[in-house]
Every structure is written in C-alpha cells, then in structure tokens.
C-alpha positions in Angstrom: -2.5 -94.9 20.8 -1.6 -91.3 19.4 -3.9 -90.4 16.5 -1.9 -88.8 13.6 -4.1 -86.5 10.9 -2.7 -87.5 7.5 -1.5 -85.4 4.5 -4.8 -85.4 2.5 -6.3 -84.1 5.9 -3.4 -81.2 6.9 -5.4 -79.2 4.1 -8.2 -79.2 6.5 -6.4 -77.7 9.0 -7.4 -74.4 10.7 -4.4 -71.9 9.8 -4.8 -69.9 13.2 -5.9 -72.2 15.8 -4.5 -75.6 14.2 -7.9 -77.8 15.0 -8.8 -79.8 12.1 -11.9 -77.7 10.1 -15.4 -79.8 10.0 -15.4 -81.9 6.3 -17.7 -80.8 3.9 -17.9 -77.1 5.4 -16.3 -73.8 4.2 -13.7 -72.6 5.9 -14.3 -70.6 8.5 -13.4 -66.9 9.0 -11.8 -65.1 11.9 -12.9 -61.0 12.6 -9.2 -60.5 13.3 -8.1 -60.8 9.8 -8.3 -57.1 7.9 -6.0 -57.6 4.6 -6.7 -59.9 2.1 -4.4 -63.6 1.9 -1.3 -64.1 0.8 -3.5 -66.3 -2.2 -3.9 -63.1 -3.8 -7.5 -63.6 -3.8 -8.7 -59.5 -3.9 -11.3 -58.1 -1.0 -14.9 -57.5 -2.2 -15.7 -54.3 -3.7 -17.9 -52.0 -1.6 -21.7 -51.7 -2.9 -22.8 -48.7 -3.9 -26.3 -47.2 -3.7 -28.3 -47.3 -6.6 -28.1 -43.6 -7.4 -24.9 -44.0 -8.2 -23.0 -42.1 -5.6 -19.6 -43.3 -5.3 -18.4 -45.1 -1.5 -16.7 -42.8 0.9 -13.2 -42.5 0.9 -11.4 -43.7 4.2 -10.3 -41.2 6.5 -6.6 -41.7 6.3 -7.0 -40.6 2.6 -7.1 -36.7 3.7 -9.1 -33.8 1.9 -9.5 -34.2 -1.8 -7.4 -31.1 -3.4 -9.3 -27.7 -4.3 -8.4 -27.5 -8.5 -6.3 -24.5 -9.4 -9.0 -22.5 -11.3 -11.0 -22.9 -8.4 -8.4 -21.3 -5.8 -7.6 -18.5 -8.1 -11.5 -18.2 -8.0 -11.9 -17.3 -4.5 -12.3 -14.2 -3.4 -10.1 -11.9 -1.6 -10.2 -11.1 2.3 -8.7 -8.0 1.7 -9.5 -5.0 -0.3 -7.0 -3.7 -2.6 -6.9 -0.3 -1.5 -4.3 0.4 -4.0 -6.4 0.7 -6.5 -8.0 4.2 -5.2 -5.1 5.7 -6.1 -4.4 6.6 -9.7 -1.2 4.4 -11.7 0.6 4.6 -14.6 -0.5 1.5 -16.3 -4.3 0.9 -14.7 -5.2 5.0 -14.9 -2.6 6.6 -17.4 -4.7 9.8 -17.8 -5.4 10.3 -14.2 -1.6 9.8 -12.9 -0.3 12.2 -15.3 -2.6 14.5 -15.0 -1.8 14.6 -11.4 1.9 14.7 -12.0 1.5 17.9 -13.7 -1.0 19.0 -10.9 2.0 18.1 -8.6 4.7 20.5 -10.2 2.1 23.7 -10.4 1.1 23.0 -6.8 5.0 23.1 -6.0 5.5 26.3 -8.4 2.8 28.4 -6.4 4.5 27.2 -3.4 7.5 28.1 -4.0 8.0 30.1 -6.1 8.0 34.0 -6.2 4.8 35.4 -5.1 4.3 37.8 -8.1 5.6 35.7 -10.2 2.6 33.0 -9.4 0.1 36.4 -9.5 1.1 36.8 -13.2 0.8 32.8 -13.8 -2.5 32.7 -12.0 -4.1 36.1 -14.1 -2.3 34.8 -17.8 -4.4 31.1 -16.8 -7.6 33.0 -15.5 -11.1 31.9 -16.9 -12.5 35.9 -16.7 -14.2 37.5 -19.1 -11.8 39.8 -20.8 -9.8 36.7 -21.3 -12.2 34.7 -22.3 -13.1 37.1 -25.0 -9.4 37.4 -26.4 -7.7 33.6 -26.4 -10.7 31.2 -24.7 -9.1 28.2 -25.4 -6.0 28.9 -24.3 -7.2 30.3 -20.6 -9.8 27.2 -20.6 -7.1 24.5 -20.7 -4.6 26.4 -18.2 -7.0 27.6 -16.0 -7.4 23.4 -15.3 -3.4 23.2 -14.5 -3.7 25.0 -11.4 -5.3 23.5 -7.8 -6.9 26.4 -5.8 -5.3 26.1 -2.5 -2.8 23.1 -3.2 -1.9 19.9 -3.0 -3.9 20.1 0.4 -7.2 21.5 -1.0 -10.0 19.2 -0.7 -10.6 19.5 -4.3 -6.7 17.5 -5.0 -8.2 14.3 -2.9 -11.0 14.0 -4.7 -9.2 14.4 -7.8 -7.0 11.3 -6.9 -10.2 9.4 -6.0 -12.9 10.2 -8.1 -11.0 10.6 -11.8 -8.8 7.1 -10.6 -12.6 5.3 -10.0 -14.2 7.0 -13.3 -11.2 5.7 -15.1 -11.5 2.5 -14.2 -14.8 2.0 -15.1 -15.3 4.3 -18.3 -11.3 4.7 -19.6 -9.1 7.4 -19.3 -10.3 9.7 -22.9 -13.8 9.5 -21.2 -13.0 10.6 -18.1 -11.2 13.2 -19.7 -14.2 14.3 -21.7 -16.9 14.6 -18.6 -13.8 16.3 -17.0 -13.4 18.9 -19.9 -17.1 19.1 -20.2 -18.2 20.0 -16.5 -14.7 22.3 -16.7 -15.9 24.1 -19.7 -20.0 24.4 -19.3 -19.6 25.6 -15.8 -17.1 28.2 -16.4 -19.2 30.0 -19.2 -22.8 29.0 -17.5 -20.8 31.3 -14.5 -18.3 34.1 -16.3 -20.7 34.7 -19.5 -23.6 36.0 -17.1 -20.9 38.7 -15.7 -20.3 39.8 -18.9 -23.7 40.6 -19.5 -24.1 42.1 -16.3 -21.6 44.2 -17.0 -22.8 45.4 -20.0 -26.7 46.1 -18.2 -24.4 48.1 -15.8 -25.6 45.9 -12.9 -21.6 45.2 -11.9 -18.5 47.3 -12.4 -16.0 46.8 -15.1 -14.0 45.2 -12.9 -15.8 41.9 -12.7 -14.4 41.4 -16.4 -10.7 40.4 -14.7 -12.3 38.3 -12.0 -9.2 36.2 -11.1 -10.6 32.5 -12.0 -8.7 29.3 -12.2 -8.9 25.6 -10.9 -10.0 22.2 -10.9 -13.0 22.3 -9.0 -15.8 22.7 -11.9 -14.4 19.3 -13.8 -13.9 17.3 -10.4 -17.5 18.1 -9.3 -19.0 17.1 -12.9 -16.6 13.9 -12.2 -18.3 13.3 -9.0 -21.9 13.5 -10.3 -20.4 10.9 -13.2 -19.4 8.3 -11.0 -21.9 8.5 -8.6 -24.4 7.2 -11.2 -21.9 4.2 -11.8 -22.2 3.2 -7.9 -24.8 1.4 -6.0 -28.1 3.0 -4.6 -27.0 3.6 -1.0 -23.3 4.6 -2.0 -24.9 6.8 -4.6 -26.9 8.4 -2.5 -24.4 9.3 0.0 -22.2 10.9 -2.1 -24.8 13.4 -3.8 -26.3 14.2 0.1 -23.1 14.7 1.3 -21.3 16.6 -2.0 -24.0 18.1 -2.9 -25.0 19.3 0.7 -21.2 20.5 1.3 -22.4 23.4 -2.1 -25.6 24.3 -0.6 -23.8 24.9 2.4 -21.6 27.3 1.1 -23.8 28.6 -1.5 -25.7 29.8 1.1 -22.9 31.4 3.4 -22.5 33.7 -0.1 -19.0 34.2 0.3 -18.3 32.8 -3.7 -21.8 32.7 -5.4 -20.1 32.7 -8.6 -17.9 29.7 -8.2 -20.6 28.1 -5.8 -23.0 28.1 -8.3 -20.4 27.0 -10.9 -20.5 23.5 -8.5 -23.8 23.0 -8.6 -23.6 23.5 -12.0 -20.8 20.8 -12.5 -22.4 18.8 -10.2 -25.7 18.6 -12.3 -23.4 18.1 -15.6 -22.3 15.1 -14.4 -25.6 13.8 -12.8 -26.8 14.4 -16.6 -24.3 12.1 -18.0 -25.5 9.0 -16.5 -27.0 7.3 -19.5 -23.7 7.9 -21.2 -20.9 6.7 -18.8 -23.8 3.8 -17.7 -23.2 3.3 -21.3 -19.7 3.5 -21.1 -19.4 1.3 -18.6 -21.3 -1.7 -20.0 -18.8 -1.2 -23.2 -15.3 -0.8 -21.8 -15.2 -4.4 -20.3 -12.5 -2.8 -17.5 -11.9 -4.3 -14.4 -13.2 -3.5 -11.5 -16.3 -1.9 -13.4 -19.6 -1.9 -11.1 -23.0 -2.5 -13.1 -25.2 0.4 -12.3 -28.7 -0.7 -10.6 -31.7 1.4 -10.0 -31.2 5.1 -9.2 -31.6 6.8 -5.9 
C-alpha cells in the first residue's frame, strides 16, 4: 500500500531534495544556496571587530574613487619649464624689460654702425657724463646688452630677473636691479675720476665708453642665490662668482670685472631683505630660504 504524506506534512518537505524534513528539527541548510529566499527574510550582517573598522568591501565593488581636492593635490611629473622664462602676466617687469632689450639689440644690429657709436657714447656711464646728466646716462646705459641678444649676460637676464620675480615681485626686482646697476657703476667710474685728477690716468679715461646690463644682472644673481637651497646656492656663487675671478685675473677689463664682483657682493648683501621679501609676497612658486652656504 502506497504511503501518501498529507497537507499538514507537505510543509515539512525538503525544497531541494523533496525527502520529508525530521519533525521537531530546523530546517536544514544547503552550502549551495548564496542569495537570500524568496521570503524576503535579509542575510545576516557581517560582524565587525571591536575597534570599529568597517568589513571589507567585495572585490567586484572596484577601487573606491580618489576625491577631487585630492587629485588636484598631487603633484606633477613634469616640471613646468615654462616658467623659467619671463610672461606678461606671471613676470610683467621682466618681459617688458626684455622687449625693449629685444628692439636695442636689433637697432645695434642693424642699424648704421655710427649711428649705434653715437647711441652707445650719448647712453655711456663715463665720467664726463656722469658729471653732466647722471641720471639720464644711468637709466640708458641699462637699455643696451653688450654683445646682444647672444651675450651670456641676455640668458641670464631671462633666467635670473624671471626667478627673482617670482619670488620677490616685479618693483623689487627692479630695485636690487637698479641698485647693483647704480653702486657698481660709481664704486668703478668715480675712482677714475679721481685718478685722473692725481694724474695717475690720462684724460681720456673720463669718456671710457661704458654701457650694459651686466652690473644689475650680477647683483640679481647674488639676490636670488640667497632665495635657493644650500647646494643650488652654492653652485651658483662657485660657478658665477669663479667665471669673475677668472677674468679678473686675465686683466683684460679690471674696471668692469671689478664692477661684477662688486654687483655680485650687492646682491649677496641683500639676503635679509629679499629673504624678507619672499616670506611677504605670498607668490607662487616662492622657495623658503634654509641655512646659508
């Protein structure tokens, strides 16, 4: 005789293997089973430790995103080597300076040679002129680049007054350009005057043909350099500073030579100002000065 389970018992049925489940004892449970019933009854929470660190996310759930603050945070592979170079919105002082640098480079070149003699002797720092319209001579004699737009003296322009401007502003970098312009072409032209007066050098030496930017880029140098770190510092005054002693001691120029040094030691002498300069302009790309050399 065929046994038949009745109704009250078909609850008791095993869903999956359709045996009758033991009375009296939980249902039992099947590994194979990985989403919750169709009872809506919701899986158990995972336990977390009890310092409170939250369960790990599956792996199917991917990388958490990087916030947008944080992105914009991180720092850049590559060096902006634009910004050695001077522009009209970052360095305003340097790029028009350097404009105007441009179109008397391109006059000397160009233009008729005696023409540029007369230019060249009318912006000379010399003595005689010195004595009859200083300021005048002292602010054209800095229009003019000894040797061009290929002179050694017209990269470092671009590079050193575009990093001093960056850091200190473009009226202060015009000051400690003026400054190591000015003090080095009198600490050079007023001993000739008295030497000519002693009788130690002819009369001649009074029109000593005299112009450039040289004086105010090497007072520039010695500015920045104390705005840099140690070993950078360092390099720059052994190597600048070396290049002047060497040709110092050739004695081809002693006048303008020593006029370099000169520069050279204004600039150096400014440190606690641009140092102080720095720490006030709040510019970008500033470098906080650490111990000296």
């Amino acid at each position: 005789m065929d046994r038949t389970v009745a109704t009250a018992d078909a609850t008791l049925m095993d869903p999956e293997s359709g045996a009758p489940s033991l009375d009296g004892l939980p249902r039992q449970r099947t590994t194979s089973r990985a989403a919750p019933s169709s009872a809506g009854v919701a899986p158990a929470p995972a336990p977390s430790s009890s310092a409170g660190v939250a369960p790990a996310l599956p792996s199917s759930a991917g990388p958490a995103p990087v916030p947008p603050s944080v992105a914009r945070s991180a720092p850049r592979r590559l060096p902006r080597l634009w910004l050695l170079l001077p522009s009209p919105l970052g360095t305003p002082f340097t790029f028009a300076y350097a404009l105007v640098l441009v179109v008397t480079s391109l006059v000397a070149e160009y233009a008729d040679p005696s023409f540029v003699h007369v230019l060249h002797q009318a912006s000379s720092t010399d003595v005689a002129h010195l004595m009859r319209d200083p300021l005048l001579v002292l602010v054209a004699s800095a229009l003019w680049v000894a040797g061009g737009v290929t002179s050694p003296y017209a990269l470092g322009f671009l590079l050193v007054l575009t990093a001093l401007e960056r850091r200190t502003g473009g009226r202060r970098t015009a000051g400690v350009f003026l400054l190591g312009h000015v003090l080095a072409t009198l600490a050079t032209e007023v001993p000739v005057g008295f030497a000519v007066l002693a009788g130690h050098l002819p009369d001649s030496s009074l029109h000593r043909l005299d112009y450039g930017i040289s004086f105010g880029v090497a007072a520039c140098v010695g500015a920045l350099a104390g705005l840099l770190t140690p070993w950078l510092r360092c390099t720059i005054l052994v190597v600048f500073g070396g290049s002047l002693v060497a040709d110092l001691v050739e004695f081809a120029d002693p006048m303008t030579d020593w006029g370099h040094l000169m520069a050279l030691s204004i600039g150096i002498g400014m440190w606690p100002v641009v140092r102080r300069w720095q720490r006030t302009s709040g510019r970008p790309g500033a470098v906080a000065a650490a111990s000296s050399c």
